[in-house]
N, C-alpha and C positions, 0 to 999 in steps of 0.2 A: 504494500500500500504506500505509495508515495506521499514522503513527507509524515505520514500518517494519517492522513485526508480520508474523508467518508467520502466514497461514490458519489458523482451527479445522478446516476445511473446504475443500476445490478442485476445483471440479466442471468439466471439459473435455471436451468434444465429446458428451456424451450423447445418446445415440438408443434408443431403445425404440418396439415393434412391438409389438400387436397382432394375433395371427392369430385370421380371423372366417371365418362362411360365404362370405360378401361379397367376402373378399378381406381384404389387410392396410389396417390404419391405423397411419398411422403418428404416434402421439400426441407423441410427444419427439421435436425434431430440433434437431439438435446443439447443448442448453443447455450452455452455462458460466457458471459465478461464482464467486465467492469470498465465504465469511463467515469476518470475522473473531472472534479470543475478545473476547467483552462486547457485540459487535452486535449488533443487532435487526434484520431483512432484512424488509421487508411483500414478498408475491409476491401483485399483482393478475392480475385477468382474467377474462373471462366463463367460463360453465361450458363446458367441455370442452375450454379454450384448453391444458391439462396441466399445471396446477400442481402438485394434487395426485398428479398419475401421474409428475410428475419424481420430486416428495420421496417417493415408497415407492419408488421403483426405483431410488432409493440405496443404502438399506437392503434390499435384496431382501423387499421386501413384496405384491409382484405375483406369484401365481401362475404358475410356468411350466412349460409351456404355457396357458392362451393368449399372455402376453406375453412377450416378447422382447429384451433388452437387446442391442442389436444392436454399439454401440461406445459408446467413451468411459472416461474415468476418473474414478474418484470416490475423491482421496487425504485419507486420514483419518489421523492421527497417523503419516505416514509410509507408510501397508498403503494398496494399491488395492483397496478395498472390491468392485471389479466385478469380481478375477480371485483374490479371498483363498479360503482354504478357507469351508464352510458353519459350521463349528464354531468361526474364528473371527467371522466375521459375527455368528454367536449370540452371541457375548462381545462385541461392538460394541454390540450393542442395547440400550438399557439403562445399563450403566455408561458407554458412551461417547456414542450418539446415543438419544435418548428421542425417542417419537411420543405426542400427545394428537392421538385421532381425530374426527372429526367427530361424531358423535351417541352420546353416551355413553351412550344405553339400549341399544343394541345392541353399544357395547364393552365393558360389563361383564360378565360373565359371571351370570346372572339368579340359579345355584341356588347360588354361592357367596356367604360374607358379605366385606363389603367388609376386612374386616379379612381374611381369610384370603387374597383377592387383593393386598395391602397387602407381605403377611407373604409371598407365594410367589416374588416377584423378589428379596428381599432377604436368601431362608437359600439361592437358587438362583445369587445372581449375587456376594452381599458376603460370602457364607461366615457370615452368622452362626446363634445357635440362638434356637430359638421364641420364648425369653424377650428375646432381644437385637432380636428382629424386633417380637415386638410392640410393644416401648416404643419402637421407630423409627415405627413405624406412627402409634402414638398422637402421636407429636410431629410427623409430616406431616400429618395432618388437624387436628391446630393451626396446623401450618405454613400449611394454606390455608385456615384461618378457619372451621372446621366446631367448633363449641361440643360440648363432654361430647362429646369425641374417645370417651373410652374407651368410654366405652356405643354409642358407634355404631358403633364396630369390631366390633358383633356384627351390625350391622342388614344386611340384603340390600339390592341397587340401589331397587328400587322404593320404598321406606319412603326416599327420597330426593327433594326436591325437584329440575327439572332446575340450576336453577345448583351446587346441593349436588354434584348426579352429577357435572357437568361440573368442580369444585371435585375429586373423587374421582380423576375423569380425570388433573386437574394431580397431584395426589398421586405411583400411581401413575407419572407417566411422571417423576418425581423420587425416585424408591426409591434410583436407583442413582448421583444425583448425577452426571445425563449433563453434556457437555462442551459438549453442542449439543442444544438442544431445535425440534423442529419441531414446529409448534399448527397444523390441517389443521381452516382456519374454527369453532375451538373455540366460537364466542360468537353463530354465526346462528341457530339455535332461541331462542337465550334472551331474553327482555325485553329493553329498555334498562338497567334500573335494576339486575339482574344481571350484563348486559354490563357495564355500565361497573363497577362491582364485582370482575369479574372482571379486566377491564382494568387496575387499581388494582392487583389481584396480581401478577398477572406484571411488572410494573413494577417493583414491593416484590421479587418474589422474583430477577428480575434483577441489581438493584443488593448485595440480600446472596450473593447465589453465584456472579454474574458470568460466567454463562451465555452464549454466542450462541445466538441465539433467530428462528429462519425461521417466519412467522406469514401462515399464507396466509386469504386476506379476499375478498368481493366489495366490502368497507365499505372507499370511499378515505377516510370518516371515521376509523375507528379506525386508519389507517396514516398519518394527519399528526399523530395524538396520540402515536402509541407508535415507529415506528422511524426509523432512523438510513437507512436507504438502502429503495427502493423499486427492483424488478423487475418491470416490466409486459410480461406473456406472453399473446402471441396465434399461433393454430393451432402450438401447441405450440412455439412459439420465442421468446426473449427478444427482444418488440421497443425495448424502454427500459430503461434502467436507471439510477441516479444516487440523491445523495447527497436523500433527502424533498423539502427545501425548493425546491432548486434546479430538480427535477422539476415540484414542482408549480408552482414560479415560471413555468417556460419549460419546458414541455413540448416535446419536438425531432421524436415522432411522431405523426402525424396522429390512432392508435388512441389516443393517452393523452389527446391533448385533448379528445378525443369522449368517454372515460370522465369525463372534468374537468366537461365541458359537462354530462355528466348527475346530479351532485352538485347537491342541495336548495340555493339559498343564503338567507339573511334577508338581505332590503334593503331592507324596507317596501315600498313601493308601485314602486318601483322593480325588485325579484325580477324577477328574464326566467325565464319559461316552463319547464319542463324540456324536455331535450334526449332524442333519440333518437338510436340509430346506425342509421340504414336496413341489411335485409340481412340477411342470415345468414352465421352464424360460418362458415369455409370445413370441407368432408368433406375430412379427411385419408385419402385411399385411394391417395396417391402421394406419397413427398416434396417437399417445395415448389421446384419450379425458377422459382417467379416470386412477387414479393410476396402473401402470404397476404393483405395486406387490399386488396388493387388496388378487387374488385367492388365494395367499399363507400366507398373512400377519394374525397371532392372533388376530391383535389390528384393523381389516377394520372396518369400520364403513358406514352409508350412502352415507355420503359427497364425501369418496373414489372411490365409483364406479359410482359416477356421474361426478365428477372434476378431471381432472390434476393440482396436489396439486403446485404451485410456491416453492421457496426456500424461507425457515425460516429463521432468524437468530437464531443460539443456544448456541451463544457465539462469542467470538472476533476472528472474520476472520473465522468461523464455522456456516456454514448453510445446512440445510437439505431441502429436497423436501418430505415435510408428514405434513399431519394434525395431526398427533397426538404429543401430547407433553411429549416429554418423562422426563424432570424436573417432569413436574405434573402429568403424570402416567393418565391425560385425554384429551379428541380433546382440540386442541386450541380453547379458546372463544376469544383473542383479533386480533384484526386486522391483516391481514397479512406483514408480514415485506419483502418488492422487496431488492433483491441484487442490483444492480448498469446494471445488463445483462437484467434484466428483465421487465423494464420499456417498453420495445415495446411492 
């Protein structure tokens, strides 16, 4: 626990279901973590590993039916967000946990002006009136670098370049001065020269509100420039987790090395090739009773495709989900080491 800080955030045993024609998938299986206040958390992983299906089934943003939050706890200022009333959930969202979604031409609402969606979380959740909303408004689209705020606060989405929208998005999920911000891949439409602009904000806007900030990425670039701890998720479970550097230094599972391997590098003529992960992501249509990345993994072994491996320790505040030890380059022979999540 850093410093000795309580969690903004404590997320233990999470599980969420999917009911299909097909049968269930089971997309979450039993995530924990913890983010603390002023954090930055990157959460990697291929598409459909559940990144983004953890962070909305915190907040109840998964329609249900068809999904399912089956167990787990999600404690937010004390309240178990998975077993609270609906009415207060609504009053968590927003003042307490903010979302910026992935593609803001379809999260903005097309036949309102940005300024009216600006103004509707802020006379709805902060209590104030039209006139106290709109010069909040106007000082958020300063807030995120959007010039002649005020005249734009009349304009609709579209009259909006995408990094501008997406600039709209951060606004928006800042009306209410959330406690905890989740950014659900806000920067993969946009250009470089956007993204990293954008980049640049939330940085800035970080360090003055002092925010925790879970910022889900396919880009292991932009998560060794911006966060303090990295969560690598595959077929919907935390298989790594650890403090950026030391992650990236000594990666402890096989899948994170393999996402490492596949990182661009400059090294002149020297540059090695990029890297592939042979395989496909595993179909989640059963809970994993046996390592999700066995079929692809070099290093599988027996143990792998008999057991769902627990999290290792592989250093300070750095654990993996793998039998294999990658210090010794063989299975582990000593006892398994429980994180603190993993006791039940």
């Amino acid at each position: 626990m850093p410093n000795g800080a309580e969690p903004a955030l404590r997320v233990d045993g999470l599980k969420t279901v999917f009911r299909t024609r097909g049968g269930a998938v089971h997309a979450v299986n039993s995530v924990s973590f913890d983010l603390y206040p002023g954090e930055l958390l990157g959460v990697v992983g291929e598409s459909g590993s559940g990144k983004s299906v953890t962070m909305m089934s915190l907040i109840g943003l998964l329609p249900q039916p068809p999904a399912e939050i089956r167990a787990g706890e999600v404690m937010f200022e004390g309240v178990n967000l998975r077993t609270c009333s609906p009415e207060h959930l609504r009053k968590v969202r927003g003042p307490g946990i903010g979302f910026i979604f992935q593609d803001p031409m379809t999260s903005l609402n097309p036949v309102f002006t940005v300024g009216y969606q600006l103004r509707e979380p802020l006379i709805k959740h902060m209590g104030l009136n039209k006139k106290q909303a709109h010069a909040r408004a106007k000082e958020l689209l300063e807030l995120v670098g959007i010039p002649d705020a005020e005249r734009r606060l009349k304009d609709y989405p579209h009259q909006f370049s995408g990094g501008m929208r997406q600039r709209v998005m951060i606004a928006i999920a800042l009306t209410c001065d959330p406690k905890v911000l989740i950014a659900d891949e806000p920067t993969t439409a946009l250009d470089v020269t956007i993204q990293a602009q954008i980049l640049e904000l939330v940085k800035d806007l970080r360090q003055k509100l002092g925010m925790a900030i879970v910022w889900i990425t396919h880009d292991l670039g932009v998560i060794a420039g911006i966060a303090d701890r990295i969560m690598v998720m595959y077929g919907g479970q935390i298989v790594e987790q650890g403090p950026v550097k030391e992650v990236f230094r000594a990666p402890a599972h096989p899948y994170t090395q393999a996402l490492l391997r596949t990182v661009p590098s400059v090294r002149g003529d020297r540059a090695p090739k990029l890297s592939v992960i042979e395989g496909q992501p595993p179909i989640l249509t059963a809970a994993p009773a046996a390592c999700s990345f066995r079929d692809r993994c070099p290093k599988a072994f027996d143990l792998c495709h008999s057991q769902n491996p627990p999290r290792f320790e592989a250093g300070p505040g750095h654990d993996a989900a793998c039998f294999w030890n990658s210090a010794a380059d063989s299975p582990r022979a000593a006892p398994l080491i429980l994180t603190e999540h993993d006791h039940a």
